[in-house]
N, C-alpha and C positions, 0 to 999 in steps of 0.2 A: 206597561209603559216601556217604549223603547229606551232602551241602552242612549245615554248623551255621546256623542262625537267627543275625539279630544280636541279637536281644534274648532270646534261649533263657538262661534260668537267673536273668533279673531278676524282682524280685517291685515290685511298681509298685502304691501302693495309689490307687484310684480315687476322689475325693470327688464327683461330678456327683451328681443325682438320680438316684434308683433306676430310675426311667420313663424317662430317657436315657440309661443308660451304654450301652447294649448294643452302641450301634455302635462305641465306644472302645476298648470290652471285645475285638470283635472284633477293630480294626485290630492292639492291641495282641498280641493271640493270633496274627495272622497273621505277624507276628513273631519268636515263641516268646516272648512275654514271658507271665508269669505277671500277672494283674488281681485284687485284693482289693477287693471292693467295699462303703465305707463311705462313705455320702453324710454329706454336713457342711451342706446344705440341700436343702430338703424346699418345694417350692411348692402353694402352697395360694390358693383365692381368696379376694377382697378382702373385709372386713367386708362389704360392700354392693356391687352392681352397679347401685345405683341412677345411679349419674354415666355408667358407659359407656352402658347401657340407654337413657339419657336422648341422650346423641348419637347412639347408631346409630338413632334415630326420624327422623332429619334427617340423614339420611350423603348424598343427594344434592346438600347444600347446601356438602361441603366441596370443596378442591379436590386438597390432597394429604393420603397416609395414611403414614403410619411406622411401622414398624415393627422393634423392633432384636433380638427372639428368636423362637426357637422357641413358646416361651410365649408372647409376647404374639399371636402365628397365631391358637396353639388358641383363646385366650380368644375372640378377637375373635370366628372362626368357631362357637364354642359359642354365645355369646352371639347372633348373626345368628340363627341358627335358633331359638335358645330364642324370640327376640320376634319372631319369624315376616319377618324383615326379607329382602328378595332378593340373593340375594348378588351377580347384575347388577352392583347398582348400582356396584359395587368396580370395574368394566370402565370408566367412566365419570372416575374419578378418578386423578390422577398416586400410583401405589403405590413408596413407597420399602423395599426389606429392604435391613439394617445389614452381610447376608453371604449367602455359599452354602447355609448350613446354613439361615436364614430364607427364602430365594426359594425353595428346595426344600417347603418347607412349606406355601407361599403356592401352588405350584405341584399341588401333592397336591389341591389346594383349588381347582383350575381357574382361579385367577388368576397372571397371569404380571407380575412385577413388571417396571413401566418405568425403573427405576436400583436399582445395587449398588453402593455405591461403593467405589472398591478399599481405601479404608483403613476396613475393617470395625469401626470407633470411632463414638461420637457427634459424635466430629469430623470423621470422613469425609461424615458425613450433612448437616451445617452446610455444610463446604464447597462439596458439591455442589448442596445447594439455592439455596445463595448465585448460583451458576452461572447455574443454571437460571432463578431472580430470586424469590425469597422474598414481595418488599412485595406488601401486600395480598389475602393467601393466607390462604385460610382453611385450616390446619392439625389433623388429628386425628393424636394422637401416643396409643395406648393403651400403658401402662407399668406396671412394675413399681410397684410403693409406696416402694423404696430406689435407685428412678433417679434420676441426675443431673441436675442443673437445665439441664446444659451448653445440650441441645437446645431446650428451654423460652427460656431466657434471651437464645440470638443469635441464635434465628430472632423472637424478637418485635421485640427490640433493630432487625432491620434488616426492621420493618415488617410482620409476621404477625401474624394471630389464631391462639395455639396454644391448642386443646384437650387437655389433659393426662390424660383419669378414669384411674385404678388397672385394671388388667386381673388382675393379680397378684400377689399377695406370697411372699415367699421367709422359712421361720423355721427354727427349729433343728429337726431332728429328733432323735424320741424315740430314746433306747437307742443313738443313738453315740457320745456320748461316752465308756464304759468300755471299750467298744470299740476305740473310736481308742487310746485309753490302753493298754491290754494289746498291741494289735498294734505301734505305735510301740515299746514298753518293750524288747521282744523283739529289735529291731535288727536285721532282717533284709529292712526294706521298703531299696530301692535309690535310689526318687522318690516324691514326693509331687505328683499330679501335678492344678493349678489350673485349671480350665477359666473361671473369672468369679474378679469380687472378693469377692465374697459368700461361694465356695466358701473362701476362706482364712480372711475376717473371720470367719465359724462356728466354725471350726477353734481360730483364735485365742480365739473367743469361748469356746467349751466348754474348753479347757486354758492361757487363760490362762500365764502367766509360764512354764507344766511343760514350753511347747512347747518353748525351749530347748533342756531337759536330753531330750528324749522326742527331739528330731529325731536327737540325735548327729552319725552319719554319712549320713543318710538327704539326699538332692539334693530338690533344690524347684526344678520343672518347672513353666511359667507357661505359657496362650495367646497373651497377648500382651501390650502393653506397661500398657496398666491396672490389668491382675491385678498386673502386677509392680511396676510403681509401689504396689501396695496392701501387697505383700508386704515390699518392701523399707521401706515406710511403721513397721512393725513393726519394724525392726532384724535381717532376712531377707535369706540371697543366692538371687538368683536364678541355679542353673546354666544352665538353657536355658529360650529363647525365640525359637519359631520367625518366621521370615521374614514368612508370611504367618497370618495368626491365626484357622486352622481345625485342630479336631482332628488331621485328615487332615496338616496341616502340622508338626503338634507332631512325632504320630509319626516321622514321615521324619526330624525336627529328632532325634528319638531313635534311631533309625537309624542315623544319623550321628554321633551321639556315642557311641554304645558299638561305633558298627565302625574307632572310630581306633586 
């Protein structure tokens, strides 16, 4: 008789974007967990690319580049090639990603980032350039439209030029909310599982006060300590929150809680 999955017989609904779940989708499956996949944001780009467009003409003038997702990769790299810019020139300057799942990215893209820092936060980023020595740095931070100023605010505080343009915005997507609503109502999802703070704030955003009565029994599974502070920000428990705050970490973090 085979070995039982630990996650064999859970249903786990998924909120990432529909363009990333797939690896999650997987991990989870390799598990036996069951994945329902409703994204709760949807990324799209910025009113205008007229700000990043306008610094990547002058990227050999900066010294370090940030980077804190997957999304802000592709943007950057979309945008390089749409204004015919080299992408060299990236070899040239101190490249920071926020995590694995970013230097992977960076890496698809034939640049190899020169720091990760292990606390995968806007604060692990501050830290480590503090390190390294910030003053005087011309910084390019391409970003969401609902980033945190965190980065912005103490790398100039202790002496940088940060460049901030919009790379990408994150909104609600069409058609899930009745969705969400019908599958929640039914009581038979096990986790709700957060990959960002965005991913809840939508959530929260489209059902409002219903989340409540719609969660029941349903666990509320977080990344990491952000999302969770976002979730609990709401009046929300968090059951689990993996160690290190990668997908890949969550899962195992689930692993181990449904094999006690």
């Amino acid at each position: 008789m085979s070995e039982r999955l630990p996650l064999a017989g859970k249903r786990f609904l998924v909120t990432r974007p529909q363009t990333q779940a797939a690896d999650f989708v997987s991990l989870l499956e390799q598990q036996g967990g069951e994945a329902i996949c409703i994204p709760t944001i949807e990324i799209v780009p910025p009113e205008s690319y007229a700000a990043l467009d306008f610094v990547l003409r002058d990227l050999d003038e900066f010294d370090i580049l940030i980077l804190t997702s997957v999304n802000g990769v592709e943007a950057l790299f979309e945008r390089m090639l749409e204004t015919n810019q080299y992408i060299g020139t990236l070899t040239d300057i101190f490249v920071v990603a926020v995590g694995p799942k970013t230097a992977k990215a960076l890496e698809q893209n034939c640049i190899r980032p020169d720091l990760i820092p292990a606390d995968h936060r806007a604060e692990g980023v501050v830290a480590e350039l503090l390190k390294v020595g910030a003053k005087g740095k011309r910084i390019l931070y391409p970003r969401a439209e609902i980033a945190r100023p965190l980065i912005i605010d103490s790398l100039q505080a202790a002496g940088a030029e940060v460049i901030a343009p919009v790379a990408y915005r994150t909104i609600l997507p069409e058609g899930s909310e009745p969705k969400l609503r019908k599958l929640l109502s039914v009581g038979d999802i096990d986790a709700v599982c957060f990959s960002s703070s965005s991913t809840f704030d939508n959530l929260y955003t489209m059902l409002g006060d219903d989340l409540q009565k719609l969660q029941g029994e349903t666990k509320f599974f977080s990344i990491g300590p952000q999302t969770s502070e976002t979730i609990r920000k709401h009046g929300f428990e968090v059951t689990l929150e993996p160690e290190q705050w990668t997908l890949d970490a969550l899962v195992a973090a689930m692993v181990e809680y449904y094999s006690k």
